[in-house]
N, CA, C and O atoms as CSV, one atom per row, in Angstrom:
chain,resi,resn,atom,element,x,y,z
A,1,UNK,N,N,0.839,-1.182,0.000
A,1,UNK,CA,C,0.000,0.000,0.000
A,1,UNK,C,C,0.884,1.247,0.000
A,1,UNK,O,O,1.678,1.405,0.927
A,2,UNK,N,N,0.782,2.217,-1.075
A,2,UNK,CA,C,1.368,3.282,-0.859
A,2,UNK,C,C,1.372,4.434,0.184
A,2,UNK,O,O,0.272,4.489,0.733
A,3,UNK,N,N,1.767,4.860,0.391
A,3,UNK,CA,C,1.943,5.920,1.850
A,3,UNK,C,C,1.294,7.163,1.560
A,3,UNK,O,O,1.612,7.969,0.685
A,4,UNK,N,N,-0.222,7.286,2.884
A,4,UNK,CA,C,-1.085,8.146,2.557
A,4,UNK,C,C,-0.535,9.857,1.754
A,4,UNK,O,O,0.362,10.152,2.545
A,5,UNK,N,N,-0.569,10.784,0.934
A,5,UNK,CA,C,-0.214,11.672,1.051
A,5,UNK,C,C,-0.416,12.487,2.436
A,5,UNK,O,O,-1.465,12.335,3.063
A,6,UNK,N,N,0.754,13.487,2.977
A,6,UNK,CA,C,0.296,14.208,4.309
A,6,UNK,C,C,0.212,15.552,4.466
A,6,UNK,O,O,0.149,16.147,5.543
A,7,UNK,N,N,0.212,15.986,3.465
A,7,UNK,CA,C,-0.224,17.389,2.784
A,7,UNK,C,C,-1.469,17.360,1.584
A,7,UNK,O,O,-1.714,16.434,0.811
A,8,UNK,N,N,-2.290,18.925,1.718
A,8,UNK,CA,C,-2.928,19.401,0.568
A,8,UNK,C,C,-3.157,20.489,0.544
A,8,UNK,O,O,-2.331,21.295,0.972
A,9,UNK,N,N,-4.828,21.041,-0.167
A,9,UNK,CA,C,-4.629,22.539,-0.518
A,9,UNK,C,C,-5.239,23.294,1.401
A,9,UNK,O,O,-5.126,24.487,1.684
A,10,UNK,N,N,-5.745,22.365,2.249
A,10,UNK,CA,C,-6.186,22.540,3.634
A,10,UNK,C,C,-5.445,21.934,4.996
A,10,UNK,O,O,-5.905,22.142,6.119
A,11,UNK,N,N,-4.394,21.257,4.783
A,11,UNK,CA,C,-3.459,20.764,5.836
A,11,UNK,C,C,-2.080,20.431,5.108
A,11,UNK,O,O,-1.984,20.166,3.910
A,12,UNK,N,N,-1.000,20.488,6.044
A,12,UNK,CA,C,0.316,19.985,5.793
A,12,UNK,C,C,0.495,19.645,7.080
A,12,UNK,O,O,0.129,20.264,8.079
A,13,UNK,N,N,1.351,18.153,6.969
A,13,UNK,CA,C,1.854,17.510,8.224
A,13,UNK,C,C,3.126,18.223,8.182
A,13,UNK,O,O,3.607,18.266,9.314
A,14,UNK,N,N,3.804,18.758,7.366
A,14,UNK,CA,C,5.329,19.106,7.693
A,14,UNK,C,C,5.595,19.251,9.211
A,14,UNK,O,O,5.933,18.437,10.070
A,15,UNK,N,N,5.360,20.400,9.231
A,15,UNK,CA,C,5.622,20.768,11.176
A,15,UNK,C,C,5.403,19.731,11.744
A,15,UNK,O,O,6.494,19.270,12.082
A,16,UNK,N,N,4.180,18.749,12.209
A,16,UNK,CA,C,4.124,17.572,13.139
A,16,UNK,C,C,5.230,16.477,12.753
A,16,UNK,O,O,6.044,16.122,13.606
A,17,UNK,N,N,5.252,15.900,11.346
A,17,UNK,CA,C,6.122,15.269,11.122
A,17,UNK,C,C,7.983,15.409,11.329
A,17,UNK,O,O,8.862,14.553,11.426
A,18,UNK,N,N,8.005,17.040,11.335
A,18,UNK,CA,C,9.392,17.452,11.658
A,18,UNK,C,C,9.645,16.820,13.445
A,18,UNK,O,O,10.341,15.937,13.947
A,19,UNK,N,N,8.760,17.728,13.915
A,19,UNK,CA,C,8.793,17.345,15.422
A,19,UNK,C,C,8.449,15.794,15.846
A,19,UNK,O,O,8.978,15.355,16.867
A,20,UNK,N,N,8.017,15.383,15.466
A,20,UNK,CA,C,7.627,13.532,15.503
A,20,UNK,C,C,8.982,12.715,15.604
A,20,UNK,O,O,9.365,11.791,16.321
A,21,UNK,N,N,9.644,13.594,14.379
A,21,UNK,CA,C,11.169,13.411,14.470
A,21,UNK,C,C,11.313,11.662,14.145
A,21,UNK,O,O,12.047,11.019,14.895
A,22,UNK,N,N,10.429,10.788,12.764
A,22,UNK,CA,C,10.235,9.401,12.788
A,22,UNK,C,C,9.024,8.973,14.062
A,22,UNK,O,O,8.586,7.825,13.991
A,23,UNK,N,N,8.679,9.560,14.804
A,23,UNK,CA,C,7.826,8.777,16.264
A,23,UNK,C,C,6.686,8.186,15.072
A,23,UNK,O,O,6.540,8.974,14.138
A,24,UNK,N,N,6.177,7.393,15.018
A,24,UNK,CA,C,4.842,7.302,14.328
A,24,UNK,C,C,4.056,7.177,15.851
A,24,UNK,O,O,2.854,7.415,15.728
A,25,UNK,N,N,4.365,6.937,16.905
A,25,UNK,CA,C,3.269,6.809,18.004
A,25,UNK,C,C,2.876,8.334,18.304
A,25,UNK,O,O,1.733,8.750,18.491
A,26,UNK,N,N,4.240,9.191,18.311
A,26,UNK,CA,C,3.896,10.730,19.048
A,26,UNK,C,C,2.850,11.227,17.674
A,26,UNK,O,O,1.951,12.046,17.864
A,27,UNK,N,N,3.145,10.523,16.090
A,27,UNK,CA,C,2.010,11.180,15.525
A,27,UNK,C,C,0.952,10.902,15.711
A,27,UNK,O,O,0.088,11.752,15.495
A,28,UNK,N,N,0.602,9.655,16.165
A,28,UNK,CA,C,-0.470,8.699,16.147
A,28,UNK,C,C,-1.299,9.630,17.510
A,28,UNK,O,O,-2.522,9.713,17.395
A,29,UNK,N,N,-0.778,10.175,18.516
A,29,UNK,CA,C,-1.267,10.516,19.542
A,29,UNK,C,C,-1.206,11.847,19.142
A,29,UNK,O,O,-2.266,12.241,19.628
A,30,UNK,N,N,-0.700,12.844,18.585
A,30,UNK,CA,C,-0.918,14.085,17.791
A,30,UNK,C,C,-2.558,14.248,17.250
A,30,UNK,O,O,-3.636,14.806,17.454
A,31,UNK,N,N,-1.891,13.389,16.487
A,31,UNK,CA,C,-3.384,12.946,15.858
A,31,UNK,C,C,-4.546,12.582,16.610
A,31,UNK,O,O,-5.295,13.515,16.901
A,32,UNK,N,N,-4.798,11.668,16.912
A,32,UNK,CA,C,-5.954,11.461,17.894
A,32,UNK,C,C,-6.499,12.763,18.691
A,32,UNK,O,O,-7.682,13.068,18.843
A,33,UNK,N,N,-5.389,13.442,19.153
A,33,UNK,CA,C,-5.993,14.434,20.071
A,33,UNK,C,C,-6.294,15.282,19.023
A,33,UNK,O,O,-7.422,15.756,19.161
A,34,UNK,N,N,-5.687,15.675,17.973
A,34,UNK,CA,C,-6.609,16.925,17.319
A,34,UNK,C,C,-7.989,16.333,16.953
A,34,UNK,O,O,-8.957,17.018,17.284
A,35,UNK,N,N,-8.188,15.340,16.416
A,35,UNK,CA,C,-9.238,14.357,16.148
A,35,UNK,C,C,-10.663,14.487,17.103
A,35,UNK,O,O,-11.823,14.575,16.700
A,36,UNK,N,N,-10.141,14.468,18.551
A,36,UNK,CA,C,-11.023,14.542,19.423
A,36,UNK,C,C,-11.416,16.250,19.878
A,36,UNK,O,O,-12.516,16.628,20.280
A,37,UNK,N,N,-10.279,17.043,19.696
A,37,UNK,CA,C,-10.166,18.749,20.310
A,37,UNK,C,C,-10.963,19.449,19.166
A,37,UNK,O,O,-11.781,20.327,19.441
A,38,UNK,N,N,-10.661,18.961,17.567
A,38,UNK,CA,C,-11.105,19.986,16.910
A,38,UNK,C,C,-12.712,19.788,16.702
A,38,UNK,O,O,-13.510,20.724,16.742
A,39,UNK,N,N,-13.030,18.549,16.496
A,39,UNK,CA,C,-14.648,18.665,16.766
A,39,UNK,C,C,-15.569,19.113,17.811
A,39,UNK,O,O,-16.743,19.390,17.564
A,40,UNK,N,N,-14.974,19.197,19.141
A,40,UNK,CA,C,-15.212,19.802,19.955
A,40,UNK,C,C,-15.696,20.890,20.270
A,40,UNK,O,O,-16.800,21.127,20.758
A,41,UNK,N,N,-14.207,22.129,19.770
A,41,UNK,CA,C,-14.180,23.115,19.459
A,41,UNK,C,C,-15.070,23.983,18.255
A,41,UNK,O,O,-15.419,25.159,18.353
A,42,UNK,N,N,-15.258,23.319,17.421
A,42,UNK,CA,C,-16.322,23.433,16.145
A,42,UNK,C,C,-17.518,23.169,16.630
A,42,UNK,O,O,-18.362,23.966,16.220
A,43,UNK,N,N,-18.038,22.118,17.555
A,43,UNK,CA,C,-18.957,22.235,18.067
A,43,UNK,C,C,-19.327,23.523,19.310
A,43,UNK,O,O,-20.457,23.898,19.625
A,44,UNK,N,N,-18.299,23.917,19.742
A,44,UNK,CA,C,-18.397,25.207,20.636
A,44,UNK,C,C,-18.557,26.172,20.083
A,44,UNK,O,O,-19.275,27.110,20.430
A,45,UNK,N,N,-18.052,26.098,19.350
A,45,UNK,CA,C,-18.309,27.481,18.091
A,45,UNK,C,C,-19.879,27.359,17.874
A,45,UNK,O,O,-20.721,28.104,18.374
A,46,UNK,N,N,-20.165,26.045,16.852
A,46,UNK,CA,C,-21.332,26.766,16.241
A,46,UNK,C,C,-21.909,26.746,17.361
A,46,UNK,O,O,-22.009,27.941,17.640
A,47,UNK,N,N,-22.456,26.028,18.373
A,47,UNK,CA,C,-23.243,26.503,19.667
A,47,UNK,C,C,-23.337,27.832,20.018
A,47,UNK,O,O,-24.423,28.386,20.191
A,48,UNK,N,N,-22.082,28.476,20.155
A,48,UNK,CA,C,-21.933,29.664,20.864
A,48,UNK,C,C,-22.736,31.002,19.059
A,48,UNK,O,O,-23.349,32.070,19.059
A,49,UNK,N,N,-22.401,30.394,18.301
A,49,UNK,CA,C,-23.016,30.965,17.244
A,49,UNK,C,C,-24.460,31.136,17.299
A,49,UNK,O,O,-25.100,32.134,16.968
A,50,UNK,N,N,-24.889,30.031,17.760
A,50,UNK,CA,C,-26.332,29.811,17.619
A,50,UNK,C,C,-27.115,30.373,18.699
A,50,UNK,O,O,-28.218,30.856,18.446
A,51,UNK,N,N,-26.561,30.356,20.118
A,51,UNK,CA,C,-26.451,31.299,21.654
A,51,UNK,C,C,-26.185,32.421,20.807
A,51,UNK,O,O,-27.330,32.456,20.355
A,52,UNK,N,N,-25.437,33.661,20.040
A,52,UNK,CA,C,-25.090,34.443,19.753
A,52,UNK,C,C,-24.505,34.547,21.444
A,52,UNK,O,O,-25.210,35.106,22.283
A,53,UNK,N,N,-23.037,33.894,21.848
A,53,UNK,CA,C,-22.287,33.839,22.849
A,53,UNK,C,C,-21.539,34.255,22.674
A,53,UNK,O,O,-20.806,33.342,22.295
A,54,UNK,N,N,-20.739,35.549,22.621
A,54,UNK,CA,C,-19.627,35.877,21.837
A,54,UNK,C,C,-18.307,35.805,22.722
A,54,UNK,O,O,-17.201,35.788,22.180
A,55,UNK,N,N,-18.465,35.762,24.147
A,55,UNK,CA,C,-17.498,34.861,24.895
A,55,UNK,C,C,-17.259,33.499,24.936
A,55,UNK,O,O,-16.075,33.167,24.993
A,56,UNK,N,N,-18.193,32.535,24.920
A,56,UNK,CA,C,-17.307,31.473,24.588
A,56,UNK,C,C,-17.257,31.582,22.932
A,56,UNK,O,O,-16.419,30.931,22.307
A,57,UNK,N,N,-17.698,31.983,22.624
A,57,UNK,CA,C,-17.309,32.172,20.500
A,57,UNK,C,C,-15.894,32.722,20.497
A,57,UNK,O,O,-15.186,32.153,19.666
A,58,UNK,N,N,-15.346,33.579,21.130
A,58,UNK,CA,C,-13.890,34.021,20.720
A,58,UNK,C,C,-12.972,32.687,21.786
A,58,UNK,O,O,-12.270,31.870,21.189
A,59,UNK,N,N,-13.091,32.625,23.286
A,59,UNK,CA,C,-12.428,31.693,24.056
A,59,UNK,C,C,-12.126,30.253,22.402
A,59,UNK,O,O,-11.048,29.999,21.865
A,60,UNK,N,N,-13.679,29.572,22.024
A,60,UNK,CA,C,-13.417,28.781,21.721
A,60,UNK,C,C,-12.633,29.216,19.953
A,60,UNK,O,O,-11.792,28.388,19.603
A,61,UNK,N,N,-12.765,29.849,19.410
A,61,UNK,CA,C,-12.040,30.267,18.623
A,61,UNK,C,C,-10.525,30.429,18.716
A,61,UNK,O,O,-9.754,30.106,17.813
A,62,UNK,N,N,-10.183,30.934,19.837
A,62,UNK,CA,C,-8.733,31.225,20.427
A,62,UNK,C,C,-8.245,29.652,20.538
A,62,UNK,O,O,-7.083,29.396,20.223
A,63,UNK,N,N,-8.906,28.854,20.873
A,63,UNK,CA,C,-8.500,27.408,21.449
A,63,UNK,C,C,-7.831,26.733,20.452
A,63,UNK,O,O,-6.840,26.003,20.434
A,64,UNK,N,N,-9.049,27.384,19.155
A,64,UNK,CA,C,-8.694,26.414,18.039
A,64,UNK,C,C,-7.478,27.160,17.065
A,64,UNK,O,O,-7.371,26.547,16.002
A,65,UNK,N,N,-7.204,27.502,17.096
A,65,UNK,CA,C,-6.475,28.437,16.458
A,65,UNK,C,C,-4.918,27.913,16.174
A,65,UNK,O,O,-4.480,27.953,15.025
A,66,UNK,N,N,-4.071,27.401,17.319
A,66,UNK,CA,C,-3.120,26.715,17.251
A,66,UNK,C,C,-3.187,24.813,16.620
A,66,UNK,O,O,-2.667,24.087,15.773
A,67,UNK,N,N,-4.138,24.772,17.663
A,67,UNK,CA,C,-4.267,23.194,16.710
A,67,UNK,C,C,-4.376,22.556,15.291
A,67,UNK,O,O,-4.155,21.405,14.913
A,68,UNK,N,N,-4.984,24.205,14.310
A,68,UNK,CA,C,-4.728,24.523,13.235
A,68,UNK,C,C,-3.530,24.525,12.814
A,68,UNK,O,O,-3.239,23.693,11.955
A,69,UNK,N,N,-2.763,25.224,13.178
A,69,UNK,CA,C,-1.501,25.736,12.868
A,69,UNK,C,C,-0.211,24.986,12.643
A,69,UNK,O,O,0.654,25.039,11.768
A,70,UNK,N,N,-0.456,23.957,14.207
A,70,UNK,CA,C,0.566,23.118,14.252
A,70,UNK,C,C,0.103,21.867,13.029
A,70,UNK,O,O,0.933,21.225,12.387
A,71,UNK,N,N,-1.388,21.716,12.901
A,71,UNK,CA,C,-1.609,20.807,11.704
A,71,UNK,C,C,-1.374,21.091,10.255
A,71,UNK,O,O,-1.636,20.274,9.371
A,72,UNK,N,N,-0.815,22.415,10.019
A,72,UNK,CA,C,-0.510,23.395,9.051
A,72,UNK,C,C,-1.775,23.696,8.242
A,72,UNK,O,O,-1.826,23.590,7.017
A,73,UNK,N,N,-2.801,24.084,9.032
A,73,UNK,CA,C,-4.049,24.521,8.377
A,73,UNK,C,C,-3.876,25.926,8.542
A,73,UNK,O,O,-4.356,26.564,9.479
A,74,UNK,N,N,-3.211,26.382,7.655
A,74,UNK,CA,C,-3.021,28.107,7.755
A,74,UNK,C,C,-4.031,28.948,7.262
A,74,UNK,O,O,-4.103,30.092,7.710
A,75,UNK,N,N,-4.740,28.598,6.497
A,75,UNK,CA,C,-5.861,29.131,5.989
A,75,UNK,C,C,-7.423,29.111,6.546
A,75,UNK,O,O,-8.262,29.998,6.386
A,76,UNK,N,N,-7.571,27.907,7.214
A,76,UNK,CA,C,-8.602,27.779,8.871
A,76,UNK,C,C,-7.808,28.261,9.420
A,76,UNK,O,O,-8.569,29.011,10.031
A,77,UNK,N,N,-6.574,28.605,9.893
A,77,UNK,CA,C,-6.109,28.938,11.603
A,77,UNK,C,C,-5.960,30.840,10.870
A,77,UNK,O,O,-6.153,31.337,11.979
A,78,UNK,N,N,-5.813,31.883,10.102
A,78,UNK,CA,C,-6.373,32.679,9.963
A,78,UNK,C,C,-7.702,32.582,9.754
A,78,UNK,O,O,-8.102,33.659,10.195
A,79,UNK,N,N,-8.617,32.009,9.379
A,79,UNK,CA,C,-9.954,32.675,9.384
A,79,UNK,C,C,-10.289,32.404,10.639
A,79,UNK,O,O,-11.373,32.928,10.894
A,80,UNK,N,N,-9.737,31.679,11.751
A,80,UNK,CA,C,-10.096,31.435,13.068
A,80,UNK,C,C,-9.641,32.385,14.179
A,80,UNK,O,O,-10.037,32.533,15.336
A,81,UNK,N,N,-8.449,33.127,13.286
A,81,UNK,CA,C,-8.084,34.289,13.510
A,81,UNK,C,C,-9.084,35.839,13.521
A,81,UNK,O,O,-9.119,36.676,14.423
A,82,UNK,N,N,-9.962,35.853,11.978
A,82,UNK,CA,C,-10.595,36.474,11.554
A,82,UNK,C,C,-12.026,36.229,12.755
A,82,UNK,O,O,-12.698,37.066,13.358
A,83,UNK,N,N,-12.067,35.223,12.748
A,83,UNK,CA,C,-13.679,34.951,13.723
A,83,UNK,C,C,-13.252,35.343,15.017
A,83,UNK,O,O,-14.225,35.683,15.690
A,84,UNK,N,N,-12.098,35.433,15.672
A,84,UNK,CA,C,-12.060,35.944,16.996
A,84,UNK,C,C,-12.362,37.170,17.020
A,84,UNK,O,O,-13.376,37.671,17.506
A,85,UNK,N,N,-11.122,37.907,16.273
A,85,UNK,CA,C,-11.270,39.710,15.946
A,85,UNK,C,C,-12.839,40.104,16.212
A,85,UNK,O,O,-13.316,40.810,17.100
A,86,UNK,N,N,-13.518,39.361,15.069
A,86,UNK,CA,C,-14.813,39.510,14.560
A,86,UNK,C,C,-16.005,39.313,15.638
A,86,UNK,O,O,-17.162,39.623,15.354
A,87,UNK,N,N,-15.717,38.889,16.632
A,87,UNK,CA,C,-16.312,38.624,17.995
A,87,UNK,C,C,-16.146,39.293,18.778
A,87,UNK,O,O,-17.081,39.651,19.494
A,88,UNK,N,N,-15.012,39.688,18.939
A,88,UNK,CA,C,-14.501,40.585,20.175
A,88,UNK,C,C,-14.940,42.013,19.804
A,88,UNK,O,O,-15.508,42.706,20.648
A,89,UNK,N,N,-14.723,42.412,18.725
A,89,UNK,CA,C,-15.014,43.435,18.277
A,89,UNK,C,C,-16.643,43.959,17.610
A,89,UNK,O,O,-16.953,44.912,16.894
A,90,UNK,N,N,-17.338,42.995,18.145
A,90,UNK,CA,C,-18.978,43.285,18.113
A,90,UNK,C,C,-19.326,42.968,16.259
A,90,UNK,O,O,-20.275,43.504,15.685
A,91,UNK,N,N,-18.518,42.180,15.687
A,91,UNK,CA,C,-18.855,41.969,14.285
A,91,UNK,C,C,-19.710,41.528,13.873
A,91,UNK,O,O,-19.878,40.521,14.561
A,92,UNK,N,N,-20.633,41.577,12.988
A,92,UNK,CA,C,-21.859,40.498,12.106
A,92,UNK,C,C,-21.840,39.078,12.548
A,92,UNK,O,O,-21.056,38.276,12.042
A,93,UNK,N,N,-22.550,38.801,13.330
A,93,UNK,CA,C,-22.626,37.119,13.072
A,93,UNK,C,C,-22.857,36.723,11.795
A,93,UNK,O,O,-21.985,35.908,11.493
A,94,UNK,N,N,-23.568,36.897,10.954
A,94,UNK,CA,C,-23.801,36.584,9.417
A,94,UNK,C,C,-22.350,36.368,8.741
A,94,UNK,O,O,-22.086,35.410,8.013
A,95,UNK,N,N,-21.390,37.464,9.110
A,95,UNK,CA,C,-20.207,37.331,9.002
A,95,UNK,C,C,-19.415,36.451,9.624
A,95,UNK,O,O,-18.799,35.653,8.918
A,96,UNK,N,N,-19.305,36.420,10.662
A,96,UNK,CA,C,-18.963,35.152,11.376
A,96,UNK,C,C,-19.044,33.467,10.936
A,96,UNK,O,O,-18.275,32.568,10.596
A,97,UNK,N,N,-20.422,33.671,11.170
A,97,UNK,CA,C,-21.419,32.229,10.596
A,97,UNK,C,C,-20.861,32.084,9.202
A,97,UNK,O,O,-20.608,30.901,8.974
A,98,UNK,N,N,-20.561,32.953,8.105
A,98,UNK,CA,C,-19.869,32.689,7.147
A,98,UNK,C,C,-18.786,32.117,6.924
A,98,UNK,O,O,-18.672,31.236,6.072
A,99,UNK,N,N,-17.705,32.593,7.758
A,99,UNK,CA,C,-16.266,32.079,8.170
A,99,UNK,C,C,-16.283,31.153,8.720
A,99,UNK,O,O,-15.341,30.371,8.597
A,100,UNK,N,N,-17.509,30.823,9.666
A,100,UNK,CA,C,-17.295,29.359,10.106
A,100,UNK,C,C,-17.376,28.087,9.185
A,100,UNK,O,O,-16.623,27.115,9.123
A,101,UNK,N,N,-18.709,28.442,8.375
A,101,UNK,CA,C,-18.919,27.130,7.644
A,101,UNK,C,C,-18.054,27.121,6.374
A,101,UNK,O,O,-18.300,26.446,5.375
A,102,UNK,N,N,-16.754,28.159,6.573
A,102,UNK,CA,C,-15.971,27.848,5.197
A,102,UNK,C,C,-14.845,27.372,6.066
A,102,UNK,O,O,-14.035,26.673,5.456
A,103,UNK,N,N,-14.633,27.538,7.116
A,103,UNK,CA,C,-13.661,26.607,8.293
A,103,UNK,C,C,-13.812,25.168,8.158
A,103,UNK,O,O,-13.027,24.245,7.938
A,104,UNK,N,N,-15.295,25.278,8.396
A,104,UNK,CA,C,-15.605,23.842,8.886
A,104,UNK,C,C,-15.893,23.016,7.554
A,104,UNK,O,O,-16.278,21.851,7.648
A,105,UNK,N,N,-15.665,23.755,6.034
A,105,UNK,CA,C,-15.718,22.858,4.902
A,105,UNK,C,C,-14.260,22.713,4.749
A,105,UNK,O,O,-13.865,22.236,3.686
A,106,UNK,N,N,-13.366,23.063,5.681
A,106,UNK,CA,C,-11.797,22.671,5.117
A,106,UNK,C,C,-11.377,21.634,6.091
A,106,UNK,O,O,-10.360,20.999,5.816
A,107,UNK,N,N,-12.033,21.361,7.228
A,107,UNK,CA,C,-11.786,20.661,8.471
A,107,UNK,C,C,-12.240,19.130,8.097
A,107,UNK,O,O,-11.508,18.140,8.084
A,108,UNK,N,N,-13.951,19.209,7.730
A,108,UNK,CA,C,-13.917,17.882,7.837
A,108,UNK,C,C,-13.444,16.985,6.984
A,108,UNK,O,O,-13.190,15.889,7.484
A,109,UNK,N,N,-13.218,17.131,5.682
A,109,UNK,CA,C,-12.430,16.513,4.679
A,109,UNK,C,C,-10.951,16.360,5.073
A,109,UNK,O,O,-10.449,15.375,4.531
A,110,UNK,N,N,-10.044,17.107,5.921
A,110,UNK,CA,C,-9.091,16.714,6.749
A,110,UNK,C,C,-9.158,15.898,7.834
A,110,UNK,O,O,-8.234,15.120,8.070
A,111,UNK,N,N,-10.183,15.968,8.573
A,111,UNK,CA,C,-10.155,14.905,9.721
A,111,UNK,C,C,-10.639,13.637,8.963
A,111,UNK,O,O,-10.683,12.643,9.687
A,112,UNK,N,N,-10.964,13.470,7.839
A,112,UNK,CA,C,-11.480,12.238,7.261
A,112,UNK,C,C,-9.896,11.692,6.940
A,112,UNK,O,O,-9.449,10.654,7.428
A,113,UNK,N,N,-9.180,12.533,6.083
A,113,UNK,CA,C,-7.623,12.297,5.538
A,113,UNK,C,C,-6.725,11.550,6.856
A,113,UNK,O,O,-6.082,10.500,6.865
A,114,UNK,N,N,-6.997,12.630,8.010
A,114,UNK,CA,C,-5.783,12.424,9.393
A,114,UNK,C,C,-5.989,10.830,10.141
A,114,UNK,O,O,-5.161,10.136,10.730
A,115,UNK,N,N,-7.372,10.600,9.860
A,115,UNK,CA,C,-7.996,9.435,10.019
A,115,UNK,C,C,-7.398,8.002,9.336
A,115,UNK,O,O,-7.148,6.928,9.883
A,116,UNK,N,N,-7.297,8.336,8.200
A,116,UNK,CA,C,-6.503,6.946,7.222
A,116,UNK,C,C,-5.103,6.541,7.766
A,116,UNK,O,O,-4.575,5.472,8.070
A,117,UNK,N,N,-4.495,8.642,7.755
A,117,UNK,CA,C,-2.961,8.635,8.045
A,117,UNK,C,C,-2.847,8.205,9.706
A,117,UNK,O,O,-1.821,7.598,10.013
A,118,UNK,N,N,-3.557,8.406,10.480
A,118,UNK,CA,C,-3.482,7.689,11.532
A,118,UNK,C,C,-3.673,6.002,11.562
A,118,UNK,O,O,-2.867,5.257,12.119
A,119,UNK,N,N,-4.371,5.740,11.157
A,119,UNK,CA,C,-4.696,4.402,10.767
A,119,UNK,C,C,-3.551,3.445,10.231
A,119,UNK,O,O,-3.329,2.298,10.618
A,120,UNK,N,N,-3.001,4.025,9.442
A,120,UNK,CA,C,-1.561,3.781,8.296
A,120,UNK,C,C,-0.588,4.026,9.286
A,120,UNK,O,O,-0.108,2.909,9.479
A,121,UNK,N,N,-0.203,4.560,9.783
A,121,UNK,CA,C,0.516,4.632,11.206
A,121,UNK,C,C,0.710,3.698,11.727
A,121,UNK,O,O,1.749,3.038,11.704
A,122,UNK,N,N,-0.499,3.435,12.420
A,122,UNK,CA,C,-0.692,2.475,13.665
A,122,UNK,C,C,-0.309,1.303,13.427
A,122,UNK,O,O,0.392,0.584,14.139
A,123,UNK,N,N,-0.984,0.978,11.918
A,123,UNK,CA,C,-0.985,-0.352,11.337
A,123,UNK,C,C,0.827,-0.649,10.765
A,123,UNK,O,O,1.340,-1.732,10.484
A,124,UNK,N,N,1.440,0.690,10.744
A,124,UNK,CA,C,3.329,0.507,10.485
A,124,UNK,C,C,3.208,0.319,9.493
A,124,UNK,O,O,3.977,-0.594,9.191
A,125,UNK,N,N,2.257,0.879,8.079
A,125,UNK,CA,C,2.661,0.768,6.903
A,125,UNK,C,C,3.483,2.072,6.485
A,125,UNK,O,O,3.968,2.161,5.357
């Protein structure tokens, strides 16, 4: 079986894989936890969206923001950037709610991907 790709146009493993440094377990557990944190967090969001909560909407925005980053989702971890600003600063939810569901169309097609590559991991292919 060929070896999942670990980059695209919405994630790059570079950074985790640099720091993994070969671990396939420290990725395997990388993984898992974003697996379990970022749905979470997406679920706090839209909640707090739907509350029009704009304290936990920026807290949970702030949360997510790095877990992006280190997964090299630079393009969710600025617009997660953009949705905090946009909260704190009394912005459009319409606006908001926009940025989210173009977040959350780059997320789940990655957690479907991190899923295989975890899998492929575990299994030591």
């Amino acid at each position: 079986m060929a070896q999942l790709e670990t980059s695209d146009q919405n994630f790059d493993l570079s950074l985790l894989l640099e720091i993994a440094d070969g671990s396939d377990e420290f990725l395997v557990e990388s993984i898992d936890m974003f697996l379990v944190q970022t749905p979470e967090l997406m679920t706090a969001i839209y909640t707090a969206l739907q509350e029009q909560d704009r304290e936990v909407l920026a807290k949970s925005a702030h949360k997510l923001k790095p877990n992006l980053g280190f997964f090299g989702m630079l393009t969710a971890q600025a617009m997660m950037v953009e949705i905090e600003i946009l909260t704190k600063t009394d912005g459009s939810f319409d606006e908001i709610k926009s940025k989210y569901y173009q977040v959350a169309g780059m997320i789940k097609p990655t957690l479907d991907k991190l899923k295989l590559i975890r899998d492929e991991r575990q299994a030591g292919v």
